[in-house]
MIBA-409497 format. One record per residue: x, y, z of N, C-alpha, C, O in turn; residue number from 1. Coordinates in steps of 0.001 Angstrom, whole numbers, plus 500000, padded with zeros to 6 digits. Example, Ala and Ser with C-alpha at 12.3 -4.5 7.8 and 13.67 -1.06 7.14 Angstrom:
2
<rec n_xx="513190" n_yy="494310" n_zz="507800" ca_xx="512300" ca_yy="495500" ca_zz="507800" c_xx="513200" c_yy="496700" c_zz="507800" o_xx="514236" o_yy="496681" o_zz="508465" k="1"/>
<rec n_xx="512850" n_yy="497750" n_zz="507080" ca_xx="513670" ca_yy="498940" ca_zz="507140" c_xx="512900" c_yy="500030" c_zz="507870" o_xx="513409" o_yy="501138" o_zz="508039" k="2"/>
//
This chain:
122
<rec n_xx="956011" n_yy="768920" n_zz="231414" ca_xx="956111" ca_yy="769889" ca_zz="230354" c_xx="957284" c_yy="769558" c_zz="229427" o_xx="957322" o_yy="769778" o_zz="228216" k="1"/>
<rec n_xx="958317" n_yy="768944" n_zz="230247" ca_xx="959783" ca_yy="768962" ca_zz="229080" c_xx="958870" c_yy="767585" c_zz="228451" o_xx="958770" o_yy="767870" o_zz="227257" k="2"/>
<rec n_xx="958254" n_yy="766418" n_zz="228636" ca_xx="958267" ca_yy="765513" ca_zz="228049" c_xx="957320" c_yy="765761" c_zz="227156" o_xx="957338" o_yy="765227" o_zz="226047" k="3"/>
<rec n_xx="956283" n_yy="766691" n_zz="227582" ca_xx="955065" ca_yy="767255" ca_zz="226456" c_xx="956535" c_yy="767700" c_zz="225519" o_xx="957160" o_yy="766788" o_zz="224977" k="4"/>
<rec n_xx="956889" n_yy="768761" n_zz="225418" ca_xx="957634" ca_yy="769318" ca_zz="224311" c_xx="958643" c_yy="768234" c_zz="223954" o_xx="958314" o_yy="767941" o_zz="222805" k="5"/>
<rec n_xx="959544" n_yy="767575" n_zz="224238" ca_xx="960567" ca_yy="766111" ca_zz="223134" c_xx="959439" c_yy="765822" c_zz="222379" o_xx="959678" o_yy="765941" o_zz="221178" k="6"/>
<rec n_xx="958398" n_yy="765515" n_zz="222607" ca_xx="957190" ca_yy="764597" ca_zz="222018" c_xx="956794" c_yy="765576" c_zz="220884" o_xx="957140" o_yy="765285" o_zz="219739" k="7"/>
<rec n_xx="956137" n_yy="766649" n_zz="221101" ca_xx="955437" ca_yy="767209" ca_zz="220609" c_xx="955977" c_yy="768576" c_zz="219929" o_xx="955200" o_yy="769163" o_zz="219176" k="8"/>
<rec n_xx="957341" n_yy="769147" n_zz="220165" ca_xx="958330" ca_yy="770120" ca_zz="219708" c_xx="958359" c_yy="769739" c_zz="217717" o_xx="958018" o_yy="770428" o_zz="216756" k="9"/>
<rec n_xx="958836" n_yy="768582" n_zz="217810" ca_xx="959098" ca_yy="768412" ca_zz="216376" c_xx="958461" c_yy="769040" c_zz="215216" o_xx="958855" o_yy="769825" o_zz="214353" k="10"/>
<rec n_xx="956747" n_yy="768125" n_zz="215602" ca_xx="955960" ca_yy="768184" ca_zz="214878" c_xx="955545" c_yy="769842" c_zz="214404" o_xx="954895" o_yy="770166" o_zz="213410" k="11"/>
<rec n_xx="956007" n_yy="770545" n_zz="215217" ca_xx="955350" ca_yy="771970" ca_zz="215114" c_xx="956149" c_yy="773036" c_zz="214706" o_xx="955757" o_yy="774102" o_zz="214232" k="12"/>
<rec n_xx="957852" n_yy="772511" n_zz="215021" ca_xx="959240" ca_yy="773625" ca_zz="215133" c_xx="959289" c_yy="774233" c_zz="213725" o_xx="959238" o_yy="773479" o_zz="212753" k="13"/>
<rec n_xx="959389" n_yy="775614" n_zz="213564" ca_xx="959738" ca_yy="776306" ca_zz="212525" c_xx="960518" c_yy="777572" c_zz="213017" o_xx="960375" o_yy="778272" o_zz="214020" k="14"/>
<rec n_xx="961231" n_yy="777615" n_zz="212159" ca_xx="961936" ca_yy="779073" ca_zz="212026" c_xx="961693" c_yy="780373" c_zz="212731" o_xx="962406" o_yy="781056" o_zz="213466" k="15"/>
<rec n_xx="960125" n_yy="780546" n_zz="212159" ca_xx="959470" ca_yy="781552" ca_zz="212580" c_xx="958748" c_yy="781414" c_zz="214072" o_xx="958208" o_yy="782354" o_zz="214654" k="16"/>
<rec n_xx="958841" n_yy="780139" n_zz="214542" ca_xx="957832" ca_yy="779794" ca_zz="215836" c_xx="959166" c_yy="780057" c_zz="216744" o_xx="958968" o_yy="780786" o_zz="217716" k="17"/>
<rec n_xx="960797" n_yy="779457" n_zz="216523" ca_xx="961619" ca_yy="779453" ca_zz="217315" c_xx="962292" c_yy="780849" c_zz="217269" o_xx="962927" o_yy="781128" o_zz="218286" k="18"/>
<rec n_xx="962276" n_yy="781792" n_zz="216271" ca_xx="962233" ca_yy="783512" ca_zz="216412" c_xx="960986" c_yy="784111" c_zz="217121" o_xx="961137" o_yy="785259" o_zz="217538" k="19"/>
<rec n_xx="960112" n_yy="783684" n_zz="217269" ca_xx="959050" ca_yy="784224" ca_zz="218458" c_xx="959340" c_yy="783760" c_zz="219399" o_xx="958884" o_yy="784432" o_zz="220324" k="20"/>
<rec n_xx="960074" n_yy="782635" n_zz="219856" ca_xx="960610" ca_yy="782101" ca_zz="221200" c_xx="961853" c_yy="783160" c_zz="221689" o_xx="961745" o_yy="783749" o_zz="222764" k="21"/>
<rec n_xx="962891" n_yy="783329" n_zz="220924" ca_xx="963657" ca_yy="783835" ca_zz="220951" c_xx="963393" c_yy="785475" c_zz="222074" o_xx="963726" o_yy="785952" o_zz="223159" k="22"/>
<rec n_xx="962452" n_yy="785818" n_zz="220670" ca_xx="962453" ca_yy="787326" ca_zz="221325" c_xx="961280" c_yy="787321" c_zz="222603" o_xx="961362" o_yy="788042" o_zz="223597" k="23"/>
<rec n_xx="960614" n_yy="786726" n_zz="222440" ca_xx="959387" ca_yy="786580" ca_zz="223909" c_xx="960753" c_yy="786121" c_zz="224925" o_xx="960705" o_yy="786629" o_zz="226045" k="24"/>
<rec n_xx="961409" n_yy="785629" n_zz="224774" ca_xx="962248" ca_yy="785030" ca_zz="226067" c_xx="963437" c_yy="786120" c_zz="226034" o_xx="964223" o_yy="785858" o_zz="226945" k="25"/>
<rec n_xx="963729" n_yy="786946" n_zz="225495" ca_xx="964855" ca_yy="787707" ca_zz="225351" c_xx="963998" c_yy="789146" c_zz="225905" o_xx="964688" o_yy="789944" o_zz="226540" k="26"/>
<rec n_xx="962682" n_yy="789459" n_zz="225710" ca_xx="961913" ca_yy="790165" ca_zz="226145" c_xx="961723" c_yy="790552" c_zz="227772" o_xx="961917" o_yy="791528" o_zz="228497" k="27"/>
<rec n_xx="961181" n_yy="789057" n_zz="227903" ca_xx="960656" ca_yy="788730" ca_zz="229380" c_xx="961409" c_yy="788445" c_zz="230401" o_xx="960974" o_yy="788497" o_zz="231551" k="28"/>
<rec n_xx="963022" n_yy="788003" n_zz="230014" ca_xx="964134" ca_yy="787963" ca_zz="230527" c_xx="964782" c_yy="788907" c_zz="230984" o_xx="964818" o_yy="789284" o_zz="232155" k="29"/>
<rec n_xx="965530" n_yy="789494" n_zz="229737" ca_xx="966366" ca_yy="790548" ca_zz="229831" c_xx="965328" c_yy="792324" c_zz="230284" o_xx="965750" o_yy="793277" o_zz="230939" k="30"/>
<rec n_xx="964246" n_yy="792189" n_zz="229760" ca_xx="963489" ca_yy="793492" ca_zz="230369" c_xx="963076" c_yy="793436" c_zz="231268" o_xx="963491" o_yy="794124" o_zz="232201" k="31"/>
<rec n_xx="962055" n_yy="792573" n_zz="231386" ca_xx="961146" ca_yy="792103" ca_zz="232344" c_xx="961908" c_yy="791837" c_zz="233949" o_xx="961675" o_yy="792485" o_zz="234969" k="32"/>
<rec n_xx="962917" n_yy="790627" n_zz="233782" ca_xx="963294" ca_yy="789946" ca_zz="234609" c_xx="964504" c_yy="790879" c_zz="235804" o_xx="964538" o_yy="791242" o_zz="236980" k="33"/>
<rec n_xx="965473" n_yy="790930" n_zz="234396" ca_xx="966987" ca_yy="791721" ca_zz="234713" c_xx="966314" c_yy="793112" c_zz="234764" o_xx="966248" o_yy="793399" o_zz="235959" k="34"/>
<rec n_xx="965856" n_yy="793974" n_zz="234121" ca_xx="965735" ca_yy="794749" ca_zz="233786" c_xx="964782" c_yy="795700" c_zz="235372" o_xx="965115" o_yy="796338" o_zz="236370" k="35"/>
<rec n_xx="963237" n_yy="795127" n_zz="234562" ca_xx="962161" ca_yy="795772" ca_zz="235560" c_xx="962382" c_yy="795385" c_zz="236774" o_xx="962734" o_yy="796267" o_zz="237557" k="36"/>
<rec n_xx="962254" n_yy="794063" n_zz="237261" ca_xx="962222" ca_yy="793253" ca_zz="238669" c_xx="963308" c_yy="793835" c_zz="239467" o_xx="963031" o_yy="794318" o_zz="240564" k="37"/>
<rec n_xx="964761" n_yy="793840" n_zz="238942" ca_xx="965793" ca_yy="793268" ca_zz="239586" c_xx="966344" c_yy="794696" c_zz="239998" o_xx="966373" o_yy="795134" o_zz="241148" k="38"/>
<rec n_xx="966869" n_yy="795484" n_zz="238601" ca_xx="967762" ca_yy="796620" ca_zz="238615" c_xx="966702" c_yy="797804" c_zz="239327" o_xx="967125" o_yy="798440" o_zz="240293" k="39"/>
<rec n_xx="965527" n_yy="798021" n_zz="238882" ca_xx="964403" ca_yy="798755" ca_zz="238796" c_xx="964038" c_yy="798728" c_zz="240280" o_xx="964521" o_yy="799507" o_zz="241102" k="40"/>
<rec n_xx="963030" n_yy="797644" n_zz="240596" ca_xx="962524" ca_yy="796871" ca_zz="241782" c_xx="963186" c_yy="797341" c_zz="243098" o_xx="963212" o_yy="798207" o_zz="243972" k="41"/>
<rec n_xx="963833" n_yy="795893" n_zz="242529" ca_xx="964922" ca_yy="795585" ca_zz="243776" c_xx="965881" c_yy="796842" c_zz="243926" o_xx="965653" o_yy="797579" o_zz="244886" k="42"/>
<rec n_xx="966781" n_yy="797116" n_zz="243198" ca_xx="967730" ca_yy="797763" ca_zz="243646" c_xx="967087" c_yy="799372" c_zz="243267" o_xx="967574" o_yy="799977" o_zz="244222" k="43"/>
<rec n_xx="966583" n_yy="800058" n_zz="242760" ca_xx="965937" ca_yy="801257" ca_zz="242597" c_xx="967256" c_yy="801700" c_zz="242252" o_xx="967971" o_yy="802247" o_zz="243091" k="44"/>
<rec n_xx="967768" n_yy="801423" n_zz="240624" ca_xx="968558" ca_yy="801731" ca_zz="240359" c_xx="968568" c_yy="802705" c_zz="239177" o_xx="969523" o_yy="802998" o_zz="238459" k="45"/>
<rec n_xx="967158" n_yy="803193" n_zz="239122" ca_xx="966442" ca_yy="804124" ca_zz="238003" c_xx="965069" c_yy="804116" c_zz="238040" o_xx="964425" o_yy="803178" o_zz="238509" k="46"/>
<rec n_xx="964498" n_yy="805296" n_zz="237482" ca_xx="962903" ca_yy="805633" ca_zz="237898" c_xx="962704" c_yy="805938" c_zz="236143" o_xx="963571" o_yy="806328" o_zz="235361" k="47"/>
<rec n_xx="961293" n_yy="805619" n_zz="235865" ca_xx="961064" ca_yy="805934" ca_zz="234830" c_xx="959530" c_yy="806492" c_zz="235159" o_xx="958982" o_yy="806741" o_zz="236233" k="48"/>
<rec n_xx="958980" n_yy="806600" n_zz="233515" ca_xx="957424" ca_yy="806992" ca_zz="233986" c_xx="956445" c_yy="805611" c_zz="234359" o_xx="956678" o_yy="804402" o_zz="234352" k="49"/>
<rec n_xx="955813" n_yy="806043" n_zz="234529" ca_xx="954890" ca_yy="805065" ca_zz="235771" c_xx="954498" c_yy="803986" c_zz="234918" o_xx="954659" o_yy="802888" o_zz="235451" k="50"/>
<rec n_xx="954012" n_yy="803958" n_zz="233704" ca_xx="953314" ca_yy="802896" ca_zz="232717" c_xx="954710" c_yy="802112" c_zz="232116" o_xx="954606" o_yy="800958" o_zz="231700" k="51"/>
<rec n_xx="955422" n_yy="802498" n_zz="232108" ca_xx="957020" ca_yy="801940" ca_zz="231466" c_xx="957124" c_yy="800777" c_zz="233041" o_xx="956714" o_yy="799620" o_zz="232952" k="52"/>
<rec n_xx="957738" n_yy="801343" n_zz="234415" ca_xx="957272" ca_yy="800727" ca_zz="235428" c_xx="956854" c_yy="799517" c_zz="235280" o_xx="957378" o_yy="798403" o_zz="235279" k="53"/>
<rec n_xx="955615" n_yy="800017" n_zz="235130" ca_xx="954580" ca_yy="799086" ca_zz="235403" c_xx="954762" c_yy="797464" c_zz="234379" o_xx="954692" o_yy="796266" o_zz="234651" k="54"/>
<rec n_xx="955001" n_yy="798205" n_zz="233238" ca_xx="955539" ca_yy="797029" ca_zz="231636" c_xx="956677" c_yy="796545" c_zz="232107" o_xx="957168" o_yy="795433" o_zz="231911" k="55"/>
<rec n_xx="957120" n_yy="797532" n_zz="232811" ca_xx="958846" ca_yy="795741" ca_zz="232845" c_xx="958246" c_yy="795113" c_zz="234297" o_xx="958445" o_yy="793899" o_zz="234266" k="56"/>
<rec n_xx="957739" n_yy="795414" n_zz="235261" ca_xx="957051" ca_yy="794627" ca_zz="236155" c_xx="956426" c_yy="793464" c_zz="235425" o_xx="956930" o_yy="792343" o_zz="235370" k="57"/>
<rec n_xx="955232" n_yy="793842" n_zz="234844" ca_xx="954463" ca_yy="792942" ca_zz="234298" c_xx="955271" c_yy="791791" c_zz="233264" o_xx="955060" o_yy="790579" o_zz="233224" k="58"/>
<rec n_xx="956362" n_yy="792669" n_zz="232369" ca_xx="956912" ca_yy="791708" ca_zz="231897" c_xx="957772" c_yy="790671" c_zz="232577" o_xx="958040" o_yy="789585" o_zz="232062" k="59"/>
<rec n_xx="958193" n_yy="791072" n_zz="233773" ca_xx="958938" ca_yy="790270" ca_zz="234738" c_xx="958390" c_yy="789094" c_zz="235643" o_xx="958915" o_yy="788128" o_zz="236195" k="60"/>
<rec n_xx="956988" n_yy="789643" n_zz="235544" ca_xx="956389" ca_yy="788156" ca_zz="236483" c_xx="955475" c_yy="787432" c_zz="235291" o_xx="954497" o_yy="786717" o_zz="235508" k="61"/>
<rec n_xx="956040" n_yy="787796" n_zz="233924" ca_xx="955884" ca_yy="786325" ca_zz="232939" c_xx="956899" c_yy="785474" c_zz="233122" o_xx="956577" o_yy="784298" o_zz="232956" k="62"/>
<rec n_xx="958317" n_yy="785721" n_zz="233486" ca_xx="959177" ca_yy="785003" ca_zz="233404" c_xx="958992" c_yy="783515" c_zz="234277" o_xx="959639" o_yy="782472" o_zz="234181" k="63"/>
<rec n_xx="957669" n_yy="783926" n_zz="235285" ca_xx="957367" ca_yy="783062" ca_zz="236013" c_xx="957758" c_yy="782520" c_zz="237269" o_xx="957105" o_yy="781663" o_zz="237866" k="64"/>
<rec n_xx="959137" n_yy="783166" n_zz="237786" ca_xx="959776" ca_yy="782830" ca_zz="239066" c_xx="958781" c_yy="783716" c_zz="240424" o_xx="958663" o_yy="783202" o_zz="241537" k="65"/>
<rec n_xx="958212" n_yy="784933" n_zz="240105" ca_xx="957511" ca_yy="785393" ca_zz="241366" c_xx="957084" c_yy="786396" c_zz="240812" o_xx="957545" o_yy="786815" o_zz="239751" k="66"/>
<rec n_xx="955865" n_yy="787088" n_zz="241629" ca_xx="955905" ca_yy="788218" ca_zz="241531" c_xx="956453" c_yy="789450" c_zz="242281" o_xx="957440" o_yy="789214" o_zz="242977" k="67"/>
<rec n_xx="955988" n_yy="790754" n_zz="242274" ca_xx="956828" ca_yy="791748" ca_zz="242996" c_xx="957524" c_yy="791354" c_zz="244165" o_xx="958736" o_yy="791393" o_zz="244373" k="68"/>
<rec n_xx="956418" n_yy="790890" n_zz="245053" ca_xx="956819" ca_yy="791313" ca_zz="246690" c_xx="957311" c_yy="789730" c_zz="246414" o_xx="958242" o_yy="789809" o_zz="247216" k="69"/>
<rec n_xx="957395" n_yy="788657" n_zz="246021" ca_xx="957788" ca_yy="787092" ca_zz="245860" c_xx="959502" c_yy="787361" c_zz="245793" o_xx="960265" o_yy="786772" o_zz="246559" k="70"/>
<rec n_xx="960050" n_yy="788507" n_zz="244581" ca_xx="960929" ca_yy="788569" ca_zz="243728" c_xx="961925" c_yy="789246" c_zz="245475" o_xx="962858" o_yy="788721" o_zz="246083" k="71"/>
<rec n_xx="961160" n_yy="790552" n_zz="245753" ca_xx="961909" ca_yy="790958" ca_zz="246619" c_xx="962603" c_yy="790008" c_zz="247649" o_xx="963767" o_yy="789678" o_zz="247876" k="72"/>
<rec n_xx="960792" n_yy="789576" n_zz="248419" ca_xx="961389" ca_yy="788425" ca_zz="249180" c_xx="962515" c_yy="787886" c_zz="249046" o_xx="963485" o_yy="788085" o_zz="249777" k="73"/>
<rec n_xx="962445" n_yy="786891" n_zz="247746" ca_xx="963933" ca_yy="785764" ca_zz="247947" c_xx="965527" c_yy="786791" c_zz="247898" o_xx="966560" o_yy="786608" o_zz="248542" k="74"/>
<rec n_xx="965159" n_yy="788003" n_zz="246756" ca_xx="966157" ca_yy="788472" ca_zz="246972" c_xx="966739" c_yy="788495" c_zz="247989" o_xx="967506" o_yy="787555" o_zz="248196" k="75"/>
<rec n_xx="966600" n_yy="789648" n_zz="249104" ca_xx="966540" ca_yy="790541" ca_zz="250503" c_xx="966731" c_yy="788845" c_zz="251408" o_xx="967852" o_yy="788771" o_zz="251911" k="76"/>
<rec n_xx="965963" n_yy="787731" n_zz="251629" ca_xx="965935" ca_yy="786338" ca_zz="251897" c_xx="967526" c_yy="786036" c_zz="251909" o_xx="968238" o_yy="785833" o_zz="252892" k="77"/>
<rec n_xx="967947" n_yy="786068" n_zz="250288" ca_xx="969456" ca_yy="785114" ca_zz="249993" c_xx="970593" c_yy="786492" c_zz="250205" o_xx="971788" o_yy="786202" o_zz="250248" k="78"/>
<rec n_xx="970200" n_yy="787920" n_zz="250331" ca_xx="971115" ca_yy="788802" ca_zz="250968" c_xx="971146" c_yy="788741" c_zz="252230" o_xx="972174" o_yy="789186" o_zz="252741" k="79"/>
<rec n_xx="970318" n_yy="788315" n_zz="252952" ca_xx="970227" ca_yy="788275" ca_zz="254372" c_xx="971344" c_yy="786843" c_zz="254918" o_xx="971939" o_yy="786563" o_zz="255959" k="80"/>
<rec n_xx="971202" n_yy="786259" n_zz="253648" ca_xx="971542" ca_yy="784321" ca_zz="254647" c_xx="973133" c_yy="784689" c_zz="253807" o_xx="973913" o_yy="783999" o_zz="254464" k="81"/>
<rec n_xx="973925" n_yy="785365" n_zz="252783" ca_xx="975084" ca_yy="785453" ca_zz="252755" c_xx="975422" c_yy="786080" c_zz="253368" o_xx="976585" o_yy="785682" o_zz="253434" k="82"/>
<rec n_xx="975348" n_yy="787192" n_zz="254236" ca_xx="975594" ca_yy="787899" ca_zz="255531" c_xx="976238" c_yy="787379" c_zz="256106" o_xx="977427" o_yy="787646" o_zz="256284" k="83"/>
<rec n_xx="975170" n_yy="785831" n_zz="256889" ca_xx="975512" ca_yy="785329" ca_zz="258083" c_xx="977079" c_yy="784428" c_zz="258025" o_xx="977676" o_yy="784085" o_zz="257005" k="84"/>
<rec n_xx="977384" n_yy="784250" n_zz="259102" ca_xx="978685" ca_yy="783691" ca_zz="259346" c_xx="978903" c_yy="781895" c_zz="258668" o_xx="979906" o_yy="781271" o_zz="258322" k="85"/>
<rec n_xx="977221" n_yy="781491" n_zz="258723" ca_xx="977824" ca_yy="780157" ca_zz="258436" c_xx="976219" c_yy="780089" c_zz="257411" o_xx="975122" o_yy="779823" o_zz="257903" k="86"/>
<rec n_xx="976458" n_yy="780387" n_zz="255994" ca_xx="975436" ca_yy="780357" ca_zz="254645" c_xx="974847" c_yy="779103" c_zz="254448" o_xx="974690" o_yy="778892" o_zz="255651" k="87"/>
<rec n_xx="974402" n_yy="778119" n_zz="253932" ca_xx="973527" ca_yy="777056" ca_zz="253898" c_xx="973616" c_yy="777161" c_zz="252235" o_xx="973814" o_yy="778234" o_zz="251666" k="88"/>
<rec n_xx="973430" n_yy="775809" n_zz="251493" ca_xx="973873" ca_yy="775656" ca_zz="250283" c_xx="973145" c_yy="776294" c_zz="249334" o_xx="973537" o_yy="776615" o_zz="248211" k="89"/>
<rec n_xx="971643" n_yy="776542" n_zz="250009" ca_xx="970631" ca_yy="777060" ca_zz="248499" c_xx="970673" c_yy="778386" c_zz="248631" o_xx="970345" o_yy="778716" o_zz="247491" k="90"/>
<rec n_xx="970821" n_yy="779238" n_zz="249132" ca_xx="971438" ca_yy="780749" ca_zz="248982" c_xx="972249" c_yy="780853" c_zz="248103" o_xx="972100" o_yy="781719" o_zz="247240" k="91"/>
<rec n_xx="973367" n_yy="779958" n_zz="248093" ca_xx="974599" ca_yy="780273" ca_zz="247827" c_xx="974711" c_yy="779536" c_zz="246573" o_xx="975707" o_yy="779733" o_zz="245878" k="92"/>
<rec n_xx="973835" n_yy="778731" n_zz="246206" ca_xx="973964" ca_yy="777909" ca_zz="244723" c_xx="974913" c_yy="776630" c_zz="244705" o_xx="974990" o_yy="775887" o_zz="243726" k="93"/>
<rec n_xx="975633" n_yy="776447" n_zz="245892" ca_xx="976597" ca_yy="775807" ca_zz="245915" c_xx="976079" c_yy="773838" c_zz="245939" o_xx="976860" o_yy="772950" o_zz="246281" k="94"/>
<rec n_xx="974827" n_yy="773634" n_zz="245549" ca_xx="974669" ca_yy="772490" ca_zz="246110" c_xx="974629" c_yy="771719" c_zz="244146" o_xx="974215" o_yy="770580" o_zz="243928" k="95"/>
<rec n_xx="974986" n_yy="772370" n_zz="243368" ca_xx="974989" ca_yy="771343" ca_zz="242104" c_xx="973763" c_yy="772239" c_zz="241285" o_xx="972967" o_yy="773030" o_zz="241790" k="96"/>
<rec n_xx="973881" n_yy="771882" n_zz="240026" ca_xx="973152" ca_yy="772094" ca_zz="239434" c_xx="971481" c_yy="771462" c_zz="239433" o_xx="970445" o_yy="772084" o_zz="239667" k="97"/>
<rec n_xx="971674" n_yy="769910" n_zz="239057" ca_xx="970185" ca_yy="769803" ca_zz="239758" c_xx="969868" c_yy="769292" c_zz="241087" o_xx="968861" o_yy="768585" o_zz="241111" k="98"/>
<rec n_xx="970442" n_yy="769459" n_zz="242151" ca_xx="969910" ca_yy="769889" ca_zz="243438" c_xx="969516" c_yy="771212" c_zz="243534" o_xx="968463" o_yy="771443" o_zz="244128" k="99"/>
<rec n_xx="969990" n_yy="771889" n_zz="243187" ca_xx="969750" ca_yy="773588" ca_zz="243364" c_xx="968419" c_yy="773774" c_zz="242474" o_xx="967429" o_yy="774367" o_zz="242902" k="100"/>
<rec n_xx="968500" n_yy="773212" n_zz="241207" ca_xx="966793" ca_yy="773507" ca_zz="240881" c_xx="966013" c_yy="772823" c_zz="241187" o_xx="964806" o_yy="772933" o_zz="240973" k="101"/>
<rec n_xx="966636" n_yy="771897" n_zz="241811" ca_xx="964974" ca_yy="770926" ca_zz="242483" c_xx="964699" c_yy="771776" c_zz="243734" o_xx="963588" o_yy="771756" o_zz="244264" k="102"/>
<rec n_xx="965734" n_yy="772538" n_zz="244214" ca_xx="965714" ca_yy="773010" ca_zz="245632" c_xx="964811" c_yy="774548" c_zz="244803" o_xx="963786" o_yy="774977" o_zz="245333" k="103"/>
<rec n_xx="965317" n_yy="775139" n_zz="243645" ca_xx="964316" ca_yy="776360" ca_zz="243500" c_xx="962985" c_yy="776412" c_zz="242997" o_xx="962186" o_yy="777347" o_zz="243040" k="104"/>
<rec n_xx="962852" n_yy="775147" n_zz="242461" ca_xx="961323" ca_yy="774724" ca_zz="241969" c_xx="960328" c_yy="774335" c_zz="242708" o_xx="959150" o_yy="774680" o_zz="242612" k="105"/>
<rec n_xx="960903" n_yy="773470" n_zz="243596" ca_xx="959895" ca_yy="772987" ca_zz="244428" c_xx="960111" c_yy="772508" c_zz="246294" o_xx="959671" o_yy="771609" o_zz="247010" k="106"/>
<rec n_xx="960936" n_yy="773568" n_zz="246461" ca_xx="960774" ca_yy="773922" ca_zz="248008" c_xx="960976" c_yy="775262" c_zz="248399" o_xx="961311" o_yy="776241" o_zz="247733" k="107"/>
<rec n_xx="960695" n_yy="775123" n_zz="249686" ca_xx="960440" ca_yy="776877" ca_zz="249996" c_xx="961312" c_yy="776662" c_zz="251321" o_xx="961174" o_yy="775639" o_zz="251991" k="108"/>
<rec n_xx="962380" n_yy="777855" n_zz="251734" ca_xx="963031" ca_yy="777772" ca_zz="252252" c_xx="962434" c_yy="778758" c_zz="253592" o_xx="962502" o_yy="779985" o_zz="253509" k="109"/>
<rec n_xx="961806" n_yy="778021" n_zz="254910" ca_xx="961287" ca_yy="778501" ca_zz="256184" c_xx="962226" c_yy="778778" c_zz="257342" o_xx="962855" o_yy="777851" o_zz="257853" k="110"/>
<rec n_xx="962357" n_yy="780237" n_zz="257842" ca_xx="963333" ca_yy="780278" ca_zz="259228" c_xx="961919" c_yy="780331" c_zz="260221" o_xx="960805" o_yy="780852" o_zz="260167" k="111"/>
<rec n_xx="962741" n_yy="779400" n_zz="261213" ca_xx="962164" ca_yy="779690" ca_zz="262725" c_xx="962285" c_yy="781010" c_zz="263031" o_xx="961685" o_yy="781237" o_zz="264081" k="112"/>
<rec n_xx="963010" n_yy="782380" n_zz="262383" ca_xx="962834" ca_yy="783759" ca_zz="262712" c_xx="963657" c_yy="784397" c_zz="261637" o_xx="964806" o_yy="784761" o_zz="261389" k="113"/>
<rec n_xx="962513" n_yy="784339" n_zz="261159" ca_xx="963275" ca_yy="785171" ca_zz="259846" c_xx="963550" c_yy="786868" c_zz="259995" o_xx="963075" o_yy="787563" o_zz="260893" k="114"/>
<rec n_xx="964294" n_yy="787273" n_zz="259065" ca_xx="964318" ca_yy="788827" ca_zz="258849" c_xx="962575" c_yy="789262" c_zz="258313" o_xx="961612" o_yy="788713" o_zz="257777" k="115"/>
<rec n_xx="962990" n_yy="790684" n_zz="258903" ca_xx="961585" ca_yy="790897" ca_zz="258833" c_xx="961679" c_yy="791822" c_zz="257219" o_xx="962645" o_yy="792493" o_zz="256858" k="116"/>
<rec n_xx="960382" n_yy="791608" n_zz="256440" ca_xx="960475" ca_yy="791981" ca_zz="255242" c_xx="959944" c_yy="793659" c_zz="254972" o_xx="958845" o_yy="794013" o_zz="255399" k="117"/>
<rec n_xx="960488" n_yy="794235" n_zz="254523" ca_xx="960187" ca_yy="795720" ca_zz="254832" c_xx="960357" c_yy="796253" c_zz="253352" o_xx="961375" o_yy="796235" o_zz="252660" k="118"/>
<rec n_xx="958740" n_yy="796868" n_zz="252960" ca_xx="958811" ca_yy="796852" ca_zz="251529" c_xx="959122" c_yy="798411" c_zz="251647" o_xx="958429" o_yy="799004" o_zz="252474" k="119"/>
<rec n_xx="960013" n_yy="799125" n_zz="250979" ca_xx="960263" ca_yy="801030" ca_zz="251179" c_xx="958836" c_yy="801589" c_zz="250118" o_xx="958035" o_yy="801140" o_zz="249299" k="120"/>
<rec n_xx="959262" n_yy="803033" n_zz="250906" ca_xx="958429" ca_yy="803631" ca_zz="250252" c_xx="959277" c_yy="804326" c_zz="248897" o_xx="960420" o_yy="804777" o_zz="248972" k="121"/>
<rec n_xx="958421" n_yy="804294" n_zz="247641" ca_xx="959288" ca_yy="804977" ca_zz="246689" c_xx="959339" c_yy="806781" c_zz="246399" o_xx="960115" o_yy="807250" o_zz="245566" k="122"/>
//
């Protein structure tokens, strides 16, 4: 995909195409992501009406990292493994910049006994 876009970005980039980038990613990010998923979701750090809900959810699993129960998972996952006495590098971010996204893109991190995942009731 990055080499589709160097190639093919030029030919197409305007003003108006990189202000629709802007706000679709400032959208799906900051509402969607931070917003619905994280503060909302995860931490039930405010209730709204049910269709509002539902729009920063939806806008949150455009961002593309997971959906609901995906998002919780890793959360509740990387709160569980800073807990422990001795953390492991991809929890903790500590392994570099691109080790850590090769490690969040394309591996999945398996315990021989994991915490058990317990979705609440709202």
């Amino acid at each position: 995909m990055l080499l589709i876009t160097i190639v093919f970005a030029p030919m197409s980039l305007s003003w108006s195409s990189f202000a629709v980038f802007v706000l679709t990613t400032g959208i799906t990010v900051m509402a969607g992501h931070s917003v619905g998923m994280h503060r909302m979701l995860i931490h039930h750090a405010f209730r709204g009406p049910l269709w509002l809900e539902r729009l920063l959810i939806w806008l949150g699993t455009l961002v593309g990292m997971a959906g609901p129960f995906g998002m919780i998972r890793a959360h509740d996952m990387r709160d569980w493994h800073q807990k422990q006495s001795i953390c492991p590098d991809h929890p903790t971010h500590n392994a570099g910049f691109w080790k850590d996204a090769w490690w969040q893109l394309h591996c999945r991190f398996d315990l021989d006994h994991p915490p058990a995942l317990q979705i609440e009731e709202i």
